[in-house]
Backbone bond lengths (Angstrom), bond angles and torsions (degrees), N, CA, C in turn:
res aa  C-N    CA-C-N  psi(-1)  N-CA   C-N-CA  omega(-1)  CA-C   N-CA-C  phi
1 X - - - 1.469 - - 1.535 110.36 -
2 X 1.247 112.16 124.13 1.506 112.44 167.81 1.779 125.06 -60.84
3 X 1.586 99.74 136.53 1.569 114.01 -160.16 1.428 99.10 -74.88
4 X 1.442 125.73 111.55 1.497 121.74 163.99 1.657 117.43 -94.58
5 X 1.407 104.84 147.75 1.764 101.92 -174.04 1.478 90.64 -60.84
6 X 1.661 80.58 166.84 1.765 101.09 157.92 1.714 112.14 -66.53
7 X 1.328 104.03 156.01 1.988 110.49 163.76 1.122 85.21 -51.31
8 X 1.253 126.33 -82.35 1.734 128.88 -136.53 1.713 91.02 -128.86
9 X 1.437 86.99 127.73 1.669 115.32 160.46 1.109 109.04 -138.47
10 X 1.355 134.78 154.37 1.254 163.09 -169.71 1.336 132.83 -169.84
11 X 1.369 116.74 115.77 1.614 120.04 -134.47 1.515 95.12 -126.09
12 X 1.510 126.93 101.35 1.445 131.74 168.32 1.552 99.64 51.18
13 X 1.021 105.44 66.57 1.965 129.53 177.46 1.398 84.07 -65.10
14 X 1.754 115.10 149.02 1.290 98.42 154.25 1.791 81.62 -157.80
15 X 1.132 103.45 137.70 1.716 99.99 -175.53 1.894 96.99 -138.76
16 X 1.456 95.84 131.27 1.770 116.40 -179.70 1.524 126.49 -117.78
17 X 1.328 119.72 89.88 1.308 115.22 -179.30 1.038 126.97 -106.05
18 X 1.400 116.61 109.68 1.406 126.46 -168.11 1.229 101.89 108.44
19 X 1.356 114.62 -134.42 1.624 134.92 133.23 1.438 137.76 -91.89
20 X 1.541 101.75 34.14 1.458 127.57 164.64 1.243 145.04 -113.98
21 X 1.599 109.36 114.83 2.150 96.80 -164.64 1.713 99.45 -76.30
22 X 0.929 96.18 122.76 1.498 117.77 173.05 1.304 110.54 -86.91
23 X 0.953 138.67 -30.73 1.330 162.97 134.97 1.370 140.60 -133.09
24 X 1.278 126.19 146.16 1.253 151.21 -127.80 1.457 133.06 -141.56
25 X 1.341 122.96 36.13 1.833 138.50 166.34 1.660 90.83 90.38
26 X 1.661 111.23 58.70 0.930 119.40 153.47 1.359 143.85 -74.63
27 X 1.802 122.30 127.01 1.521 94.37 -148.59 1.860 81.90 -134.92
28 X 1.470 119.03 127.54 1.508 132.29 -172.39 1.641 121.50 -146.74
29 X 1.314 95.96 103.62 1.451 97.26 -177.18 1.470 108.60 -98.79
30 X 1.787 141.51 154.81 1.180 117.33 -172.26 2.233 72.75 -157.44
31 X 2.008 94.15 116.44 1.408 90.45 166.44 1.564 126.78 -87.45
32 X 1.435 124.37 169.23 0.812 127.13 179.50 1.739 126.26 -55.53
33 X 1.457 104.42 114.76 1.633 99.10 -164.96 1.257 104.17 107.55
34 X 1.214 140.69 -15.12 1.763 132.69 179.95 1.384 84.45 -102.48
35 X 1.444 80.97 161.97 1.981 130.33 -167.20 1.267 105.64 -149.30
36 X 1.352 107.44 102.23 1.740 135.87 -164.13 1.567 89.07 -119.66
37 X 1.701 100.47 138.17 1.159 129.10 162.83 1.604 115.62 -98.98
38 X 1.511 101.64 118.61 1.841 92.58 174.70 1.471 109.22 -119.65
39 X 1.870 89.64 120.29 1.456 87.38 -162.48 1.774 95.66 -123.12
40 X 1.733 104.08 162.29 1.626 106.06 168.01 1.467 93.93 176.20
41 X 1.499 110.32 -172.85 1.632 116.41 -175.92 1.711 93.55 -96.17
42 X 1.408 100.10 175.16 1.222 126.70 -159.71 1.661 102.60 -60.30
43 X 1.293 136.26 137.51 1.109 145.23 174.26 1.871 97.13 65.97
44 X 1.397 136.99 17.94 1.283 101.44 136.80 1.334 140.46 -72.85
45 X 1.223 131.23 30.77 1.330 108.25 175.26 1.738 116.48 124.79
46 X 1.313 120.31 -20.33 1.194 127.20 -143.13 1.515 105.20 -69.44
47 X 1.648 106.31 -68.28 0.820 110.02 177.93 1.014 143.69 -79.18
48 X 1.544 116.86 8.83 1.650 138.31 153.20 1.038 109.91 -51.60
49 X 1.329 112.57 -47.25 1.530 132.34 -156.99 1.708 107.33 -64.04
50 X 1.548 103.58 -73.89 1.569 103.05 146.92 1.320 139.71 -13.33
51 X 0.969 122.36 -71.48 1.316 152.68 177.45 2.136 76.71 -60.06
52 X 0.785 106.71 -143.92 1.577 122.85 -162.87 0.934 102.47 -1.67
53 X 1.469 150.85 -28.54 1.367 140.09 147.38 1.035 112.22 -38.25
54 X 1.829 132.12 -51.42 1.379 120.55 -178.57 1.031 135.80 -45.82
55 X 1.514 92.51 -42.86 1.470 134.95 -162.05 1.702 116.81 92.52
56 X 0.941 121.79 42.70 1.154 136.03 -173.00 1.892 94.65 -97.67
57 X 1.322 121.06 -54.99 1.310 125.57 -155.77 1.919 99.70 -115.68
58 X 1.283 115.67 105.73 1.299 142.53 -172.24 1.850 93.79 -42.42
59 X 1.104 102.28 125.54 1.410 124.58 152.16 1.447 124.72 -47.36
60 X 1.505 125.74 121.35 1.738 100.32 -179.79 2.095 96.57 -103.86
61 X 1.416 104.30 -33.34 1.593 105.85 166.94 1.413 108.63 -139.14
62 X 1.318 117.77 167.05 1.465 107.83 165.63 1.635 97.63 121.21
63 X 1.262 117.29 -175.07 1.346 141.50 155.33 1.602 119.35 -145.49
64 X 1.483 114.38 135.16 1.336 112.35 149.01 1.268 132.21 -85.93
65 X 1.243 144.43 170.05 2.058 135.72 148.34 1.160 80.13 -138.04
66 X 1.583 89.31 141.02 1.903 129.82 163.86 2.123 82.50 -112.20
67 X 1.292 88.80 122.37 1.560 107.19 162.16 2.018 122.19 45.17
68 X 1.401 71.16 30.96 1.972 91.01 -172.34 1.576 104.52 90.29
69 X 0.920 159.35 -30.68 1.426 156.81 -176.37 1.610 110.70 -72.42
70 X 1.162 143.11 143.45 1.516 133.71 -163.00 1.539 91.83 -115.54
71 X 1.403 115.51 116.16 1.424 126.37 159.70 1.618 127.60 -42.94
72 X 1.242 98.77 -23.86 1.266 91.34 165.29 2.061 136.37 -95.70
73 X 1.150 96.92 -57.81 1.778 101.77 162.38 1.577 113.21 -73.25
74 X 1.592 117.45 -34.54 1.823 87.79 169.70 1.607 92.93 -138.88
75 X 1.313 95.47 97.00 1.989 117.13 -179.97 1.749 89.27 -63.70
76 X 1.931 111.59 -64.91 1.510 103.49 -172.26 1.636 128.88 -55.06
77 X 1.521 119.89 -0.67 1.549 129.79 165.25 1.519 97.66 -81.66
78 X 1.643 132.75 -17.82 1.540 100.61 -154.60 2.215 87.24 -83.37
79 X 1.080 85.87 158.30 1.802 85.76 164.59 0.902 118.27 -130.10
80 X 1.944 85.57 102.19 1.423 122.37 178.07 1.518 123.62 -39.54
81 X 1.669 115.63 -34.46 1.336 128.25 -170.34 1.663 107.41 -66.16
82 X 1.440 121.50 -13.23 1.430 129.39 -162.19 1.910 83.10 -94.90
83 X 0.782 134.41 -28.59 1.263 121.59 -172.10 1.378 140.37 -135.29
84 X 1.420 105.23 140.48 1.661 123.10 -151.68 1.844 108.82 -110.55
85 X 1.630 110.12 120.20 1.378 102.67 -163.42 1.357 81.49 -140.57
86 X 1.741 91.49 130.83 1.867 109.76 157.07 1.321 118.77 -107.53
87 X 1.367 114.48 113.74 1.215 118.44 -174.82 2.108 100.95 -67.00
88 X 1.428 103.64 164.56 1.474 121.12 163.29 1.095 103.72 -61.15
89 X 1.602 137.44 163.14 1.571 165.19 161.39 1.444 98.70 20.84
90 X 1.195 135.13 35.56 1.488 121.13 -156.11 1.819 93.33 -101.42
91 X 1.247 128.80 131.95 1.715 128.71 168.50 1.312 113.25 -67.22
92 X 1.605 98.03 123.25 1.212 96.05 -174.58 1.181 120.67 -79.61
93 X 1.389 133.65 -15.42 1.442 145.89 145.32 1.747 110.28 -16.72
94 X 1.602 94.80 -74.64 1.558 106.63 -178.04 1.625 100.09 80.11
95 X 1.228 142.95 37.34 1.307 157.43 -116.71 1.569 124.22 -16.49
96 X 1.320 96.62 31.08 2.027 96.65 156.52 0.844 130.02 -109.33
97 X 1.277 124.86 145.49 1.275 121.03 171.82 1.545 137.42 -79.45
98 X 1.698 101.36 111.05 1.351 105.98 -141.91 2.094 84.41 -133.14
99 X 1.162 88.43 159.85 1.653 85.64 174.12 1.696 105.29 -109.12
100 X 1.408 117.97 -179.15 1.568 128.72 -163.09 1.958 81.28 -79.07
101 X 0.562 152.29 -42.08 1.688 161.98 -164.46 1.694 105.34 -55.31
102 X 1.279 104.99 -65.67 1.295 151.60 -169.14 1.837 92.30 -61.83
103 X 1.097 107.52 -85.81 1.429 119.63 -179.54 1.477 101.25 -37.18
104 X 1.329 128.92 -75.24 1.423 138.11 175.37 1.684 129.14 -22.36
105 X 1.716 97.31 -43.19 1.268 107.81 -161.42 1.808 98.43 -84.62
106 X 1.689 109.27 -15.22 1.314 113.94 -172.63 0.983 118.95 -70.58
107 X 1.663 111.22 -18.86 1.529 123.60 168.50 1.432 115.66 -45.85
108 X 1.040 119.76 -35.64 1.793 133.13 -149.71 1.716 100.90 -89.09
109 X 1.783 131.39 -25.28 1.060 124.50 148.33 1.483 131.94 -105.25
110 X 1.927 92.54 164.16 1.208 99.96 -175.00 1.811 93.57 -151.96
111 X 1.835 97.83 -154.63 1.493 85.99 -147.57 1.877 97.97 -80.54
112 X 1.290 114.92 -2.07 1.613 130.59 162.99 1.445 117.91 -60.21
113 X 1.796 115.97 -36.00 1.430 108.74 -148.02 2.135 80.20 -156.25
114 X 1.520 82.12 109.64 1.848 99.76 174.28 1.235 90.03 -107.69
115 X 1.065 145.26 57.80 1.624 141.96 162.35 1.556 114.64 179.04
116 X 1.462 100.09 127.24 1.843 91.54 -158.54 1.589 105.28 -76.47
117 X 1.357 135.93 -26.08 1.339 131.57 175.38 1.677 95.78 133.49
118 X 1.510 92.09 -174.81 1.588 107.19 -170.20 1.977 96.33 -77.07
119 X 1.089 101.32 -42.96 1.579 112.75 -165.95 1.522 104.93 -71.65
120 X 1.065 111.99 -19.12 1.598 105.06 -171.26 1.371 120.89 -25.48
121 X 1.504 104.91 -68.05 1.485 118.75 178.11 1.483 113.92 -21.21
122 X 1.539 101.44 -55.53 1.774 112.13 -168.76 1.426 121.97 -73.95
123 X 1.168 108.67 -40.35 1.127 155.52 -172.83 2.013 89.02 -58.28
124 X 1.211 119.08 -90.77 1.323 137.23 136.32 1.773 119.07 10.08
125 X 0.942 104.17 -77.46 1.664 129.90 174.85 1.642 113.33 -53.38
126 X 1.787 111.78 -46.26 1.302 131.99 -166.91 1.646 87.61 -63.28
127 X 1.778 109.52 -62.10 1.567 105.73 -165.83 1.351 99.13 -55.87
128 X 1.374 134.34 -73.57 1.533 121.51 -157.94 1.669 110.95 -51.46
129 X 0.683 129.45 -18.65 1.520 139.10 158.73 1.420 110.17 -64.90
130 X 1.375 138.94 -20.70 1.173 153.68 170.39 1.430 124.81 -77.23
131 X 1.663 108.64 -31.84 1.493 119.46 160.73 1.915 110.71 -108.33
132 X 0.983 110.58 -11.37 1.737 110.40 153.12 1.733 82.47 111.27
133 X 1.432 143.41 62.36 1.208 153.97 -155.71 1.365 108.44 -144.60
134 X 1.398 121.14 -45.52 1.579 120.75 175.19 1.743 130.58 15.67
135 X 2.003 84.37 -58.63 1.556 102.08 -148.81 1.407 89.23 -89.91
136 X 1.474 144.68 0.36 0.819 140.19 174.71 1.958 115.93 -119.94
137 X 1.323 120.10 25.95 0.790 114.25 173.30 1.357 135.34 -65.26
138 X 1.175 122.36 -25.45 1.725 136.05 150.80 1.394 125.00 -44.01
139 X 1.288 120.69 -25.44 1.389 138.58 -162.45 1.573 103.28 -73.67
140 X 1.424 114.91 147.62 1.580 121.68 167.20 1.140 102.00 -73.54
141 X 1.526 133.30 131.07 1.663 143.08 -179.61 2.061 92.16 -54.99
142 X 1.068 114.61 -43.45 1.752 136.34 -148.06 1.598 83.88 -44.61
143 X 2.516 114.09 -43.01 1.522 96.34 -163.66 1.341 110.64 -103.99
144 X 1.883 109.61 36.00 1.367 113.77 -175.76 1.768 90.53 -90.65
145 X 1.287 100.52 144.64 1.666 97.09 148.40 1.510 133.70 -73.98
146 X 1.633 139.30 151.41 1.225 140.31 156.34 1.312 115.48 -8.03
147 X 1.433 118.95 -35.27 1.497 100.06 -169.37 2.132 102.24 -82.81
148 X 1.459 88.70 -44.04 1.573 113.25 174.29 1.444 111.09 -32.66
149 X 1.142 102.65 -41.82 1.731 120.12 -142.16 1.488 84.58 -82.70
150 X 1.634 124.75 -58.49 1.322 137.47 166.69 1.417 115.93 -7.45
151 X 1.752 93.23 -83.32 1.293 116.83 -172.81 1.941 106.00 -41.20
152 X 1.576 107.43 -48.46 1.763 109.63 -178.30 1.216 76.08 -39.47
153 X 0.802 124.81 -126.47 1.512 160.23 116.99 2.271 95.19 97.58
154 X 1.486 99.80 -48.37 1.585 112.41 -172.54 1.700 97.40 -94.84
155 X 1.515 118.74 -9.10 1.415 117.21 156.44 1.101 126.39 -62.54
156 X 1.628 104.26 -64.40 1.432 111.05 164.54 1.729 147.15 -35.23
157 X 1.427 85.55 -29.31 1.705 111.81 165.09 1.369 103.04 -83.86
158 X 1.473 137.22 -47.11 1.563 125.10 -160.38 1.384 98.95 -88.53
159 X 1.850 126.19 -12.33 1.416 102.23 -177.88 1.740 113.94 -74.31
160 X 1.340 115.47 -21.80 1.590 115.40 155.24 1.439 122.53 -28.08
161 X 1.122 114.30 -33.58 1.800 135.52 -154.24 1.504 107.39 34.38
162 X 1.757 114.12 60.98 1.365 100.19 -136.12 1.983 87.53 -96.83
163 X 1.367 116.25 -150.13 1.656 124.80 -135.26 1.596 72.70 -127.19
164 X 1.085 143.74 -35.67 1.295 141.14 -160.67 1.866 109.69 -148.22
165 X 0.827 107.00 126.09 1.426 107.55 -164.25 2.151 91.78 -139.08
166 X 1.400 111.07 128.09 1.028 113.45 -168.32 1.740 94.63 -138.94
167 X 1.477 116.97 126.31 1.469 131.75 178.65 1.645 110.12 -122.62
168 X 1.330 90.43 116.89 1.549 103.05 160.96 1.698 132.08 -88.60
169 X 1.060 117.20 94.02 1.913 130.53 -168.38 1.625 98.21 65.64
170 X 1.538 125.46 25.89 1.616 97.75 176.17 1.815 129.43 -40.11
171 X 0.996 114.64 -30.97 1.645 122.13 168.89 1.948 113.70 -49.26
172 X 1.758 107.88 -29.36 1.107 90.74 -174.53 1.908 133.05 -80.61
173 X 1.424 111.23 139.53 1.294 102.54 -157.49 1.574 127.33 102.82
174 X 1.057 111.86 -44.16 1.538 127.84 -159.26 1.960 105.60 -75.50
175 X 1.258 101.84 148.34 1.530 108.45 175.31 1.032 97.03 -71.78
176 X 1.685 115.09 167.80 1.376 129.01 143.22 1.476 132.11 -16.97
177 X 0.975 107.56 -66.10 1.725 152.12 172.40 1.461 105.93 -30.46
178 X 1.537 96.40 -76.25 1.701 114.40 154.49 1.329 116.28 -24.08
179 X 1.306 110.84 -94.68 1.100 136.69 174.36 1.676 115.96 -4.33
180 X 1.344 91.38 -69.10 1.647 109.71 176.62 1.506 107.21 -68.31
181 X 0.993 134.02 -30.50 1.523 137.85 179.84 1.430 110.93 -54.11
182 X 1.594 99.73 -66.66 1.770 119.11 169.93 1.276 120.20 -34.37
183 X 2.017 106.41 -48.82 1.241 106.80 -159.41 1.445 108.19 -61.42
184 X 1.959 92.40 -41.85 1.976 97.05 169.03 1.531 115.15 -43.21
185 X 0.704 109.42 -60.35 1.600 123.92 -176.75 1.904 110.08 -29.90
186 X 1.351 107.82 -57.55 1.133 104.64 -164.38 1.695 98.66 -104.86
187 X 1.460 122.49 -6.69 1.644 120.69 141.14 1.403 111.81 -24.86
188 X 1.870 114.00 -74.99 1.279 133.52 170.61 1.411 124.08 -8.52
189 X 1.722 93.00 -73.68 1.366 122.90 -171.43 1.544 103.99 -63.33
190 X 1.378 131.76 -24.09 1.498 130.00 -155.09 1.985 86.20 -105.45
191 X 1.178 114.27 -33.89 1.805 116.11 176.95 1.549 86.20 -51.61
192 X 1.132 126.35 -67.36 1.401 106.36 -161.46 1.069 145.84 -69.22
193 X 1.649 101.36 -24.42 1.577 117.27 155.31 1.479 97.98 120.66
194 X 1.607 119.80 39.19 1.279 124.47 164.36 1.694 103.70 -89.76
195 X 1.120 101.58 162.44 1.779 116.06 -170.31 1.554 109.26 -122.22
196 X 1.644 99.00 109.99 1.859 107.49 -176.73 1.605 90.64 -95.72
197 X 1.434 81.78 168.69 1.072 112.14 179.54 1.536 112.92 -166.27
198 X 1.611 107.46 94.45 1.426 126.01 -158.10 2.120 113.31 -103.53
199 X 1.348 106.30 131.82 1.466 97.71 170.78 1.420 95.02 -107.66
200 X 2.061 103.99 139.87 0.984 102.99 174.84 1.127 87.49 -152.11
201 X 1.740 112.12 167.57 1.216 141.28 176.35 1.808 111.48 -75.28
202 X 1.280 107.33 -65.76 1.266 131.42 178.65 1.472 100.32 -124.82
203 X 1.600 117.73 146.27 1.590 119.89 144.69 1.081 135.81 -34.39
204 X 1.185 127.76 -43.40 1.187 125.98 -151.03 1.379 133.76 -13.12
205 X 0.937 133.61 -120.15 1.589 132.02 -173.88 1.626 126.77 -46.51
206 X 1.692 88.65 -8.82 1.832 96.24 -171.22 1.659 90.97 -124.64
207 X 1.156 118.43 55.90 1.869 118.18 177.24 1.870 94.42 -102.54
208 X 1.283 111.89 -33.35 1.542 89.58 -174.70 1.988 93.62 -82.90
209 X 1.080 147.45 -0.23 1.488 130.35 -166.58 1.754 99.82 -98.06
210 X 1.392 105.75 -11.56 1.630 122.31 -170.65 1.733 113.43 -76.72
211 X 1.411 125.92 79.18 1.507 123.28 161.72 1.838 123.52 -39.30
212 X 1.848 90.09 -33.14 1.819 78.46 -159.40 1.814 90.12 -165.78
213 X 1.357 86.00 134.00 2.000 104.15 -178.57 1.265 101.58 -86.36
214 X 1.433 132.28 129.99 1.559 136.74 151.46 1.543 107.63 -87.16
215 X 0.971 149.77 115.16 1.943 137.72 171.70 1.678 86.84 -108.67
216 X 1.615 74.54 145.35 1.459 86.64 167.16 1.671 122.37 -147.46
217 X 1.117 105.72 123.54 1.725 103.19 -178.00 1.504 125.38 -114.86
218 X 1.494 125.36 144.12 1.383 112.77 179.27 1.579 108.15 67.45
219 X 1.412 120.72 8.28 1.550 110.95 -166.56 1.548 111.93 62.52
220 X 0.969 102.87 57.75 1.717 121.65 165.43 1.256 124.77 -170.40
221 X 1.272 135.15 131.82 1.242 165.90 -133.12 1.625 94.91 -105.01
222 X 1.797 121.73 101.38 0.964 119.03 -138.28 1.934 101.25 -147.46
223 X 1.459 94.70 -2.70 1.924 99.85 158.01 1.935 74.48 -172.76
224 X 1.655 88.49 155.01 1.731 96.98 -178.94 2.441 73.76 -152.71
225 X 1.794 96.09 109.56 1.724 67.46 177.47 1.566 86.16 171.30
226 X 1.356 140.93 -134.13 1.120 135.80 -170.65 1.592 118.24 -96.83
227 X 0.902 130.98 114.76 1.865 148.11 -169.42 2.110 78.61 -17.90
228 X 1.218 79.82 153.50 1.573 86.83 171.88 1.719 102.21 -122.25
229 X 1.506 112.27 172.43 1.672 110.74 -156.97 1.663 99.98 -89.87
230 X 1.104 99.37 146.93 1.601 101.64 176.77 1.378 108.76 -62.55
231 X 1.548 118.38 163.13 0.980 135.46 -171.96 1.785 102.50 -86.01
232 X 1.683 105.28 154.11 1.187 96.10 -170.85 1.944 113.25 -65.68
233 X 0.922 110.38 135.38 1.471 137.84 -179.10 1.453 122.72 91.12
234 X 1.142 97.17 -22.23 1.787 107.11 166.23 1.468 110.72 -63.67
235 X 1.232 145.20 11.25 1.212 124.95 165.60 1.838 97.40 -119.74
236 X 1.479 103.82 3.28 2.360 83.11 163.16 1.479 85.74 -75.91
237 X 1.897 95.01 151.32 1.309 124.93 169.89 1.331 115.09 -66.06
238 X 1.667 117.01 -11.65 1.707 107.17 162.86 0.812 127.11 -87.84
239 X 1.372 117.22 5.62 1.575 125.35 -170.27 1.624 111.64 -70.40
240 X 1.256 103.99 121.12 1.955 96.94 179.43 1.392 120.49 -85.74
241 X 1.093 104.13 132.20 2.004 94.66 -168.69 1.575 103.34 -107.54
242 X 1.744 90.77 64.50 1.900 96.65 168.02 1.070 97.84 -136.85
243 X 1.776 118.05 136.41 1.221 121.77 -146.27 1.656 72.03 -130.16
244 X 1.717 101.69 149.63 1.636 119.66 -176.05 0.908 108.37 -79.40
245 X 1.557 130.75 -10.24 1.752 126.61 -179.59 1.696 113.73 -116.52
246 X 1.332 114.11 144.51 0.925 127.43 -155.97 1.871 107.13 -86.35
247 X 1.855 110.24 137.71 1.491 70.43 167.46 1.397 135.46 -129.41
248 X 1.370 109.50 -167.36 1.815 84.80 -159.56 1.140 137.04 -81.63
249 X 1.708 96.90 12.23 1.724 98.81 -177.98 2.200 78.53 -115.09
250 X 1.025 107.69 95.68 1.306 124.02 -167.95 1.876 84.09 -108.39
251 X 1.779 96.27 155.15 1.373 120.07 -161.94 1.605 110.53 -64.98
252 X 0.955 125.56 141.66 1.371 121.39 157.53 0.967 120.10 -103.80
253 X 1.786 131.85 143.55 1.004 126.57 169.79 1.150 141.69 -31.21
254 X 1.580 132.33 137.55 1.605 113.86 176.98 1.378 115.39 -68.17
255 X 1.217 114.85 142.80 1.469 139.27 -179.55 1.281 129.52 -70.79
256 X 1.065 140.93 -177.83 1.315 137.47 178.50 2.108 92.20 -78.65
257 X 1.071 120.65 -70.00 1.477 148.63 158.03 1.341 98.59 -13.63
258 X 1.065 127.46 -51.75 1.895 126.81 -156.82 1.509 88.29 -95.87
259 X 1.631 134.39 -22.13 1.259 110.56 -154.52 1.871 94.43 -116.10
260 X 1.317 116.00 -6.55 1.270 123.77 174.63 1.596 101.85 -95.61
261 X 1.074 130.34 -55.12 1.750 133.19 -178.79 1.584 118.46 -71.95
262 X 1.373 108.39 -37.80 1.731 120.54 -173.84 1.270 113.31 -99.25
């Protein structure tokens, strides 16, 4: 059988902001069809990590590849259309006034495709129906709440139906309800043989969709191997996995780059 790369490799990552290693000779391979959990406490690393995979967050050494192509020296080989990314706390508004419909269907272009297709609409409709949103697809995101806003937000990524789908804290904010909706959602996505790659705090609701735990501390890659057990009380289903402190590799705005490619 012929040897195909991994989705995601990443070869002695090392990312510096400011005068801070954010990360640290990070090394992550994720094959086609696995659903990796990347987990750690607040400001290790996580969502840097993410992020510079996109290519959103500048490389200081290292290389990534999305689907054998290296995000960094040839970004226009990676194909962007294969992949679906939810940023952390980000508004899905972005301050226009846009409806849950609207937002969704924006998923479907990029710098390949200035016109979403004949199907959009449905296409569109299917995802918000995918996080339990449907009945509100007309609605301005502006009178959704944070958790609401989220959920757009993990539509917009699944109306791609893309090959790689990557979530940053999707759990945070979100009801129960939610929660369980998503987990269906990316059940779906894993039947077919798309490859997640989830940041989370705790498991919760998505511990059976999870093959393999990455932790990471200090910006270093610190167990890569079987999900480890939740902490005591973090696995009741009421447990909210929003933590009051902020962390320090906190979101950056989307880019010109994230909103033309992603």
């Amino acid at each position: 059988m012929p040897v195909t790369d991994p989705t995601v490799r990443a070869e002695g990552l090392g990312v510096v902001l400011g005068e801070a290693a954010i990360l640290r000779g990070v090394d992550l391979s994720i094959d086609t069809g696995e659903s990796v959990a990347l987990l750690g406490a607040n400001g290790s690393g996580k969502s840097t990590l993410v992020r510079a995979i996109v290519g959103v967050t500048p490389v200081t050494r290292g290389h990534v590849h999305l689907f054998g192509a290296d995000v960094g020296s040839t970004r226009r080989r990676v194909p962007w259309h294969r992949v679906g990314y939810v940023p952390q706390r980000m508004a899905a508004g972005a301050g226009v006034r846009a409806s849950a419909l609207e937002v969704v269907t924006s998923g479907l272009l990029d710098n390949r495709r200035l016109w979403p297709g004949r199907d959009a609409r449905a296409r569109a409709l299917a995802a918000l129906e995918a996080v339990g949103l449907a009945d509100r697809a007309g609605e301005s995101v502006q009178v959704f709440s944070g958790g609401q806003q989220q959920r757009v937000l993990v539509a917009r990524a699944l109306v791609r139906r893309p090959d790689l789908l990557i979530l940053d804290e999707p759990l945070a904010g979100m009801d129960r309800e939610s929660k369980e909706a998503l987990a269906g959602s990316l059940g779906e996505l894993r039947e077919r043989g798309a490859t997640l790659l989830v940041v989370l705090h705790e498991m919760a609701e998505l511990t059976g969709l999870v093959d393999r735990a990455v932790v990471l501390r200090h910006g270093r890659v610190v167990h890569d191997g079987a999900p480890p057990r939740p902490a005591a009380g973090h696995d009741d289903p009421a447990h909210d996995h929003v933590h009051p402190h902020e962390a320090e590799d906190t979101v950056a705005p989307a880019g010109p780059n994230l909103r033309v490619e992603l």
